[in-house]
C-alpha positions, 0 to 999 in steps of 0.5 A: 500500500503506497503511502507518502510522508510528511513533505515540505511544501517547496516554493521555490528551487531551495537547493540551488545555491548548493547545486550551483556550488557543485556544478562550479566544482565540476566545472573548474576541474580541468579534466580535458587537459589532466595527465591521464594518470590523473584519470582515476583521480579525477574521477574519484573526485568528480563523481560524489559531485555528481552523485550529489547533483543527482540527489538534489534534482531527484527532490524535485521530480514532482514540483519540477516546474520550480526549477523554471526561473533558474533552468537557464543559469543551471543549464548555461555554465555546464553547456558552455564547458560541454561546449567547449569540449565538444570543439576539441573533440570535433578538431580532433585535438583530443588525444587521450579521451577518457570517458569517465573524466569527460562526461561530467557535464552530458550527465549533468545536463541530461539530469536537468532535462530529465527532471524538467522535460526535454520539451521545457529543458531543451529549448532554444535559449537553453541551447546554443543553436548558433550557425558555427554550432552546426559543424561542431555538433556533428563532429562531435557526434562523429568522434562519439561513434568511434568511441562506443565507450562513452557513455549514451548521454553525451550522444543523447545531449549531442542529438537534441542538440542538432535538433535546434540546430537544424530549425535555423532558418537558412538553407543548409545547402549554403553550409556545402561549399567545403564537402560537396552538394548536399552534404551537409543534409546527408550528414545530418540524415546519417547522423539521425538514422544511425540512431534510430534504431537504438533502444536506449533515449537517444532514439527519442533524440534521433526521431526529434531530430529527423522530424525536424530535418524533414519537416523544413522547406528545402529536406521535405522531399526526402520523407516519402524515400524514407518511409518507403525504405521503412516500409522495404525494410519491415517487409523484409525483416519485422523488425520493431525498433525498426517500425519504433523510430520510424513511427516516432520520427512520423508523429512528430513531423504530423504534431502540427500538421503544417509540414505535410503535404498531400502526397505524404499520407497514402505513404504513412498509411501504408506503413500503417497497414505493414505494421498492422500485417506483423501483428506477433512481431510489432502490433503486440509491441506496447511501444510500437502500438502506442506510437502507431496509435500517435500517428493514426489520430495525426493522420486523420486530424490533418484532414480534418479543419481546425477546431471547430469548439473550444472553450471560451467563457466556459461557452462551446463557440464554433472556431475556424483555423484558415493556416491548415491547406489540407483541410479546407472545408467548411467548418458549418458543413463537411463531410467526414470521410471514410478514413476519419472515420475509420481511425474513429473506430480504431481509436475507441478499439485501442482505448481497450488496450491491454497497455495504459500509454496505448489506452492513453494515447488513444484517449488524446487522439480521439477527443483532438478528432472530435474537436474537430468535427461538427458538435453532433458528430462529437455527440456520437464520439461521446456515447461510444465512448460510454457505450464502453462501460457496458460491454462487460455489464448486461445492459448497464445494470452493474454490480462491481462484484460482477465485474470481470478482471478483464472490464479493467481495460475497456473502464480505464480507457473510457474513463480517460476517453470521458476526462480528455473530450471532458477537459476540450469541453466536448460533453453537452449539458444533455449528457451530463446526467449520464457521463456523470452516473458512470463516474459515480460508478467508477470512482468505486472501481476496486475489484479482487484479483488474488492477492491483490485488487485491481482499478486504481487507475480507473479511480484516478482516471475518473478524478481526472474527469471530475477534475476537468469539467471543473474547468469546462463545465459552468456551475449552472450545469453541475449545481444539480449534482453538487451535493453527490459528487461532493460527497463522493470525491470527499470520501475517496480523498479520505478512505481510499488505499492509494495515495495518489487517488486520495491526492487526485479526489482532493485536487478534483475537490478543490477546482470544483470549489474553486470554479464556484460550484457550490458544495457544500462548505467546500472552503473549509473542507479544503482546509481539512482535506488538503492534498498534503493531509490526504498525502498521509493515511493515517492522518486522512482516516483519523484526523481529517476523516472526523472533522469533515464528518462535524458537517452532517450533509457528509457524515451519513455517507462517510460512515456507509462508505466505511461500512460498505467498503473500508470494513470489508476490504481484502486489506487488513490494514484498510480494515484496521485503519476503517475501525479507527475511523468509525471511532473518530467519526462517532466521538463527534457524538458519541451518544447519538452515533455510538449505538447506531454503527455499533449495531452496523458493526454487530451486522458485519460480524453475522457474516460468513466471510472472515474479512467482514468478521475481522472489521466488524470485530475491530469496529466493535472493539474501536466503539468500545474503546471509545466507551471506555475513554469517555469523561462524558457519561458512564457507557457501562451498559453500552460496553457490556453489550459489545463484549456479549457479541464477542460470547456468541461467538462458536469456538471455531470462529476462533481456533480455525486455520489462519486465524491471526487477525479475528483472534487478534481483533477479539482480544482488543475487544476484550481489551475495550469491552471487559469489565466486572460484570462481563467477568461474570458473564454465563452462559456463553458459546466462547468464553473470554478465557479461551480467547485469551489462552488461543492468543497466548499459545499462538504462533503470531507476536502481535496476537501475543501482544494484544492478549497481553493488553487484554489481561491487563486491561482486567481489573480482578478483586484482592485476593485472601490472605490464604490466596496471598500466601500460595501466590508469593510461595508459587512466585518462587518455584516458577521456572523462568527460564521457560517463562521469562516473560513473567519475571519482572511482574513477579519481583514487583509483585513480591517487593510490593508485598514486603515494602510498607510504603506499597499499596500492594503490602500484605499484612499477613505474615506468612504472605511475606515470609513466603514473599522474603523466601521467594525473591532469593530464588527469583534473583538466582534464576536471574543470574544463571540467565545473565551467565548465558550470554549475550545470546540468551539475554536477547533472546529473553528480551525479545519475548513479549513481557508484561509492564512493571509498572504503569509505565509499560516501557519500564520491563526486563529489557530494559536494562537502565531499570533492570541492573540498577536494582539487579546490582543491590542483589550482590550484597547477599552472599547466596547468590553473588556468584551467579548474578556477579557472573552475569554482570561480567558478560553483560559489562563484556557484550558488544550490545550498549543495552547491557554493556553500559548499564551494567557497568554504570550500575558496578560501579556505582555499588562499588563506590558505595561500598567500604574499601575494605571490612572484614565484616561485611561486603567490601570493594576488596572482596568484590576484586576477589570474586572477579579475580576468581572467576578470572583464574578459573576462566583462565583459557576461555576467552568469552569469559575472561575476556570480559573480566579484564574489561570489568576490572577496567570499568572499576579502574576507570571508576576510580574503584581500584584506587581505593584498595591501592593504599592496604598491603592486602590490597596491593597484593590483589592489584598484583595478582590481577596485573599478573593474570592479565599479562600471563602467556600474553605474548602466544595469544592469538585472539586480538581482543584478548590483547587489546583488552590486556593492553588497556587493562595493564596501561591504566594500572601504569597510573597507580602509584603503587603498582605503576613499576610492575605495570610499566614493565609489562608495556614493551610487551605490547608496544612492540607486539606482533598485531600493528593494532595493539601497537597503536592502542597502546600508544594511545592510551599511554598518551591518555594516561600520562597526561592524567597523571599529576607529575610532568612527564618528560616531554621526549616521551610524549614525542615518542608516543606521538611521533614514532610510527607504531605501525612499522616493523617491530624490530625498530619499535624495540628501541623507542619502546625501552626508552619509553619504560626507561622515562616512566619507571623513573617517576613510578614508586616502587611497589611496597 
């Protein structure tokens, strides 16, 4: 389902300054010139520019026409230095051509013209077009065709480029004197042909170019050799880009017409019929067809006079073009002849196209035909037209459920057909009533295919219609049916799945208001429903939907579109998105609409289909929800009644195959509807209970969580003290390790029973011994889970968990809550191991989520604690512990790595220095430094290494062990890993300009200036020098 987000709304080209700035640093990069062993260079440099030049013109591919003002200056320095390199290439002075070097600014200009258009972007005063400029295009164009290599947008800006040129208006025999009679025309044809086969954009380039060549004075004899060596050619070989840049070079010599001459068009047709007479190998072409389609409607429109009707003053007045030769009827009396008539009939068969640009092409060829005919004869045009949406219908009596995949088509191309006459003011007041039935009808086009549903391009295509009677009709014509088409386009431009229809309704919408047709508080519907409102599902079904639903001449229709079509779409996101609307439009007024679309909901949910069940499920539990959250007035009666829908439910409603969402959308109406008096509901088919545990045991996460919103949407009573007791002794024999999820609720509901200040304290005694006995147990299941790993605590936090507290983002995966009170735990004897294991791996992942709570939570415990007691937990007997699970994890790196970095934690806390000062305590110092540094040199884990290093350099920093520490540096500073050669460094540079005593500063040149990365053998003598300094201002250890 497309959806956009919230965009700025440009008014301008905000970026240009930027793009400028980037053009002028392609610009000045002297790539012609540089060595070519700068090539690779000044691409590496080049091509970020470019990147960023691409990035900032995509921002403006849907407002393109903000780019108008500033075209020339963007266009003018990049085509000046194209131009400048093409002089070179055209003189051959370019030696050694590198192509990636040089086509900076081809790919420049083609992104500007790509954005823009080449229609707008290539114009003349855009485009040197200059006589001088001629020999230089096409020398240009030739030293590109003996280079392949270079990249296709060179050769496509060089084409368009000679397209201008050739529209200079002198003779181009005048430009033969130094190649020879009519070399210079047979140069350019060459140059167009050789093109034209291509498949890429510069056949689009070729074609432009040969139209143009052909359709001046002194090239038009050479268009009827051409198309008869086309024809030969198809003849002989079927070939479709041949028959492709034929027909695009006929359709653009055709566009105005004013080229042609009698003995062109027996020509053109023929070719018609040979590409007809090739049906599998050019007809069933897309492209092929659509430009066929092109050039038949030309043909015919070039015997036809000018137009005969165009809208003046919103009034059809006859007109008449005197400049067309070929047609010089009379505009009052003509006969149509029978080769107009014949494209008629082609063009409403190509209107049922299986491709949208034939259907499309088709539409614009037919209504240019019918402007300029008679307005009878446009009449006709316009019921065959309409006579299309019957095809598939039997004599008009429609039901879009009825409606075959195969109508997609024949709808699309009548709808386009009906915008485009309707846009040239082609459809008389006597035909609105029922041009404007059928478009009621088809901006409801939505039919299921598979997976999937088709006809989201008729609903467009029928916005377009609207959109342009808008500016074609008078408001006298369509004030009889301002009100339903009022109401119909607001209700697309809310609730309809794609963006771009809620985007198209809503401008139709807004030309209908702006045209003065009066609907109904059309000002201030804008104001809700805006084009960039709409833009965003969400805030078009929840926010837009219930403010235009205030206005009752809209509310009726809004909810029955929402009941008849939103809540039983194939798309469960449209149902759920419906749901919410339904309740945003009721709390308007909840009194009066509650009741109403809750029966409406209850109707939904009597149906056999599982989609109608689910929205009708949804919308009871949105209804509910609404209820629940009123301040107004109690609507108990009104919840309870919902939740009785939910228990008349049969079991297999529920536990039937995929049955995710009807499940999913029962627990949420559990979660709206539930209450003391539904808890005593009996008697019923379904119970809440079983919901429930279906949700629990189902393999789907978010039905899991809505089972989990139901529970504790659930208010039950206290229960007695003989109750409390078994709870709080069952609490502590639950094997959590299976039931992880329950952890965090079953600690807060023990603490809360033993905590006085709680409102949850249990003045039974046993309730609280049990309590005191069950929270040991619970912490000890905690640390064996934290000794698992990283691996295991993930795989805990990614299992729903009920909330903590009534903040539901406060849960056991949130470890800035869970360590801080997990830390406290250490204190007690009986389970320290276990939970102190557990704070080593978390203070040892690579996860921030564990790592960095658990140490900030270390650390401050150990700051709290005494350095040494012999009574009680101390500082020193927490470095024990760590130390011990050090020595017996010795050779396996995923736990005594993670040691040394707890012990570095503690260091950087500032925690080791308070042990520093005791006998006993300089001793563990000792033993740590050894452990840390024992078969150092034969490891072969770098993590290992490095962590050693950071662990042994910081020690250098205590006073009383800084000369054991200081020993140990060569060991790393000259080790075999580069890495942990430059490591260290750095953090011996940190840690000298730490310490309170001056350092000689040759040590400090050392760290800095020696290359650390070099080989070893010539690091052994900085390194020596380094503990040499440092050892003299280290205290010996006592």
């Amino acid at each position: 389902m497309a959806d956009d987000s919230d965009k700025a709304r440009l008014t301008n080209f905000t970026k240009f300054d930027l793009y400028m700035e980037c053009l002028d640093r392609l610009v000045v990069m002297d790539l012609v010139d540089s060595p070519l062993a700068d090539g690779n260079e000044s691409w590496k440099e080049g091509y970020p520019i470019r990147t960023k030049i691409d990035v900032i013109l995509q921002g403006m591919q849907e407002q393109s026409y903000l780019l108008d003002p500033y075209l020339e200056r963007m266009l003018g320095p990049a085509f000046a230095t194209f131009r400048a390199g093409a002089v070179q290439d055209a003189k051959g002075l370019r030696k050694n051509p590198r192509p990636n070097d040089q086509e900076w600014m081809p790919e420049v200009i083609y992104q500007v013209i790509k954005t823009r258009g080449a229609k707008t972007a290539s114009e003349g005063r855009y485009f040197p077009h200059t006589i001088d400029d001629l020999d230089i295009a096409l020398g240009t164009l030739q030293a590109a065709s003996k280079h392949p290599t270079w990249h296709w947008e060179r050769r496509y800006v060089v084409l368009l480029w000679l397209s201008l040129i050739v529209m200079i208006p002198f003779d181009l025999a005048q430009f033969d004197t130094e190649r020879g009679s009519g070399t210079t025309v047979a140069a350019l044809e060459d140059a167009g042909r050789q093109y034209l086969t291509k498949a890429g954009l510069e056949r689009d380039a070729a074609a432009l170019l040969l139209a143009r060549l052909y359709a001046r004075k002194d090239c038009r004899g050479k268009v009827i050799s051409f198309t008869q060596e086309a024809i030969a050619s198809l003849q002989r070989a079927p070939d479709p880009f041949v028959a492709l840049g034929t027909l695009q070079v006929l359709s653009e010599l055709t566009k105005s017409g004013g080229s042609l001459e009698p003995g062109h068009l027996p020509v053109f047709r023929d070719l018609i019929s040979v590409i007809n007479s090739n049906f599998e190998k050019l007809t069933q072409n897309t492209l092929v067809q659509k430009w066929k389609v092109k050039l038949t409607a030309r043909l015919a429109m070039s015997e036809l006079p000018g137009r005969t009707n165009y809208i003046q003053k919103k009034r059809l007045v006859p007109y008449k073009d005197e400049g067309n030769t070929l047609a010089a009827h009379s505009v009052s009396d003509f006969d149509v002849s029978e080769t107009v008539e014949q494209t008629i009939e082609e063009l409403l068969n190509a209107l049922q196209d299986r491709d949208t640009t034939v259907r499309w092409s088709a539409a614009k060829g037919l209504a240019r035909i019918a402007e300029r005919l008679p307005s009878d004869y446009s009449s006709q045009i316009l019921q065959s037209v309409i006579g299309l949406y019957e095809i598939h219908s039997e004599g008009g009596a429609l039901s879009m459920e009825d409606l075959p995949a195969a109508s997609e088509g024949t709808w699309h191309g009548a709808t386009l057909a009906c915008a485009e006459l309707a846009r040239r003011g082609l459809v008389p007041a006597e035909d609105l009533p029922t041009v404007l039935e059928w478009m009621k009808k088809a901006l409801s086009y939505d039919i299921r295919k598979g997976a999937h549903s088709i006809g989201s391009n008729v609903r467009d295509a029928t916005a377009y219609v609207l959109w342009s009677m808008a500016r074609a009709q008078d408001a006298a014509s369509i004030r009889p049916f301002a009100l339903d088409l009022a109401r119909r386009l607001v209700t697309t431009s809310l609730f309809d799945r794609e963006v771009q229809i809620r985007r198209a309704a809503s401008a139709a919408f807004q030309e209908n208001v702006g045209r003065m047709v009066p609907f109904p508080h059309g000002i201030d519907i804008i104001g809700k429903a805006d084009f960039f409102t709409v833009s965003v599902m969400r805030n078009a079904f929840e926010q837009a939907a219930p403010q235009v639903a205030r206005h009752p001449e809209y509310r009726e229709f809004l909810l029955n579109h929402l009941f008849d079509t939103t809540l039983r779409h194939w798309d469960p996101m449209m149902r759920k998105a419906g749901a919410v609307a339904v309740r945003r439009i009721c709390e308007v007024d909840l009194a009066t609409l509650g009741p109403s679309q809750t029966a409406r909901a209850v109707a939904l949910t009597a149906s056999v289909e599982s989609e109608e069940i689910h929205g009708g499920l949804l919308t009871l539990a949105e209804i509910a929800m609404a209820y629940k959250q009123s301040e107004q007035q109690d609507y108990e009666a009104a919840r309870l009644q919902a939740f009785k829908i939910l228990s008349s439910f049969p079991p297999v409603t529920f536990s039937k195959y995929r049955n995710e969402l009807i499940l999913e959308a029962a627990c949420k109406l559990i979660s709206g509807s539930i209450s003391t008096q539904a808890l005593d509901l009996k008697g019923a088919k379904t119970t809440w209970q079983d919901i429930i545990r279906l949700a629990m045991n189902h393999r789907e996460v978010s039905v899991q969580q809505a089972a989990a919103e139901a529970m504790r949407s659930m208010k039950f009573p206290k229960a007695s003290p003989l109750a409390q007791q078994s709870i709080a002794r069952t609490l502590g024999v639950i094997a959590y390790q299976s039931h992880s999820h329950g952890v965090v609720k079953a600690l807060d509901c023990l603490l809360n029973a033993v905590d006085k200040k709680s409102q949850g304290f249990s003045s039974n005694i046993e309730t609280r011994q049990n309590a005191y006995d069950a929270l040991p147990k619970i912490v000890i299941e905690l640390g064996n889970s934290l000794q698992s790993g990283t691996s295991a605590k993930n795989r805990i936090y990614e299992k729903p968990s009920l909330p903590m507290t009534a903040d539901p983002m406060r849960s056991w995966g949130d470890g800035s809550w869970t360590f801080p009170k997990l830390v406290k735990f250490l204190a007690i004897e009986k389970y320290r191991q276990g939970l102190l294991l557990g704070f080593v791996m978390s203070i040892g992942s690579r996860g921030e989520g564990a790592a960095h709570p658990a140490s900030t939570s270390l650390v401050n415990f150990a700051a709290a604690l005494p350095a040494t007691s012999e009574s009680s937990f101390s500082v020193l007997s927490l470095l024990k512990d760590i130390l011990k699970i050090t020595q017996d994890n010795a050779t396996s790196n995923n736990i005594f790595i993670p040691t040394i970095q707890t012990f570095t934690v503690l260091l950087e806390g500032r925690i080791l220095d308070r042990v520093a000062s005791n006998a006993t305590g300089v001793e563990v110092l000792c033993t740590i430094l050894a452990c840390t540094i024992r078969n150092i040199e034969n490891a072969k884990s770098a993590q290992r290494v490095m962590a050693a290093a950071k662990l042994v350099t910081g020690l250098a920093a205590i006073p009383a062990i800084s000369a054991e520490a200081v020993q140990r540096l060569p060991t790393f500073l000259c080790h075999k890993f580069p890495k942990v050669r430059t490591s260290t460094a750095e953090e011996l540079y940190l840690v000298i300009q730490g310490l309170e005593t001056d350092v000689e500063e040759e040590v400090e040149e050392l760290l800095l200036e020696t290359t650390w990365n070099a080989d070893v053998e010539e690091l052994r003598e900085p390194a020596e020098k380094i503990m040499k300094s440092l050892k003299a201002y280290a205290a010996p250890s006592t």
